[in-house]
Phi, psi and omega in degrees: 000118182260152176004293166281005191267308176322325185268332184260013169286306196291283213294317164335302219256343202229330162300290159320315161268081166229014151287306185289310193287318162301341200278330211255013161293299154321313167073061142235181196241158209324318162267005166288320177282328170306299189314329177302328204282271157019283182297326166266352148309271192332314166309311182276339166284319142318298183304301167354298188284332189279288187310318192288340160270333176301355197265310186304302170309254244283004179267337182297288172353285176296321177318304164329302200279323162259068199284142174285107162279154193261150226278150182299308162352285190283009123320000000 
């Protein structure tokens, strides 16, 4: 067995089931957690892009507010 079969041996068997193993620690059921999963991808991927515009407004803002004036030099 070479190398990559070894690695993809491993995720198969200690990976995959992290789904399973919450739902029956929990004892719900499997696609309710997979779906949870999901939905917090999506969430957390929303949240980002909603900081990442609040970060744009206030530097546009500030930009509004402070305007650089310009220096006896550049005359």
């Amino acid at each position: 067995m070479n190398q990559i079969e070894k690695i993809k041996y491993f995720f198969v068997n200690h990976g995959f089931n992290v789904s399973t193993r919450i739902a029956d620690k929990f004892g719900i059921r499997v696609g309710n957690v997979r779906l949870f999963f999901i939905y917090l991808s999506f969430a957390t991927l929303g949240l980002s892009f909603i900081l990442y515009l609040m970060f744009a407004f206030g530097i546009r803002i500030k930009d509004i507010f402070f305007q650089k004036r310009p220096s006896v030099f550049d005359l």
